[in-house]
C-alpha positions in Angstrom: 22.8 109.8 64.7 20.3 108.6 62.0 22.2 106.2 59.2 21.6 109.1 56.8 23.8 111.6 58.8 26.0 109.1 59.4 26.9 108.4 55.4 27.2 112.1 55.1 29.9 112.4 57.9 31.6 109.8 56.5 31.9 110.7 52.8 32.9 113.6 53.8 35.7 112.7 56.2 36.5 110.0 53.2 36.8 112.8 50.7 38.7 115.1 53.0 41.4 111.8 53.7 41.9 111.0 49.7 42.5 114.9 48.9 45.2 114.9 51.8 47.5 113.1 49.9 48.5 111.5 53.2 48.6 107.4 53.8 45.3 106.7 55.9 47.0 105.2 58.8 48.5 109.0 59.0 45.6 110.6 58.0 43.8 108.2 61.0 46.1 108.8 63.7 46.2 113.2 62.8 42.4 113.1 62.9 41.9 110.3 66.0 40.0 107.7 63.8 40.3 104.1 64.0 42.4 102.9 60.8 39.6 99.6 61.0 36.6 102.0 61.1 38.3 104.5 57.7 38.6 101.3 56.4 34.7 100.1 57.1 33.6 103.2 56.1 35.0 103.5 52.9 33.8 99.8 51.9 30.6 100.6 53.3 30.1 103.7 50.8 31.8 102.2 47.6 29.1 98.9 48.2 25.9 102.1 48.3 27.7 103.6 45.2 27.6 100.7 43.5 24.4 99.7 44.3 22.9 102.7 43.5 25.0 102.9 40.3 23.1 99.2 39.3 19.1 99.9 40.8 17.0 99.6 37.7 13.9 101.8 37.4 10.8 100.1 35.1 8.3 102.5 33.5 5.2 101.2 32.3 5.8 102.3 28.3 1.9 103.2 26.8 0.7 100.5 24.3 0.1 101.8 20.8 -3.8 101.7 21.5 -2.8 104.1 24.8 -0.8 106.4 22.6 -3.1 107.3 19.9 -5.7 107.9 22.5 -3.4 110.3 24.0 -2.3 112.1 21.1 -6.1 112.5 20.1 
């Protein structure tokens, strides 16, 4: 299973575990998943979200020469 597959199985098993409204060691044991893997998982996904949350794009912004050349 490629690592993007695998972060889509995983959010949504996360998602389907926090609208459950049971504890995750229930939630775990109903759905035969390792409490230390829910618990890796979930970690693992908040770090991504963060991450992508913080990525900084730079654009090159068009000097004033550049713009009145393009607006010409």
């Amino acid at each position: 299973m490629k690592t993007d597959e695998k972060i889509t199985l995983w959010s949504e098993r996360i998602r389907a575990f926090q609208f459950s409204g049971q504890t995750c060691k229930t939630w775990c044991q109903e759905h035969h998943v390792p409490v230390f893997t829910m618990s890796y998982w979930m970690r693992k996904l908040k770090t991504l979200d963060e991450q992508s949350d913080t990525d900084m794009i730079f654009a090159k912004m068009p000097t004033e020469k550049e713009f009145r050349r393009m607006r010409l």
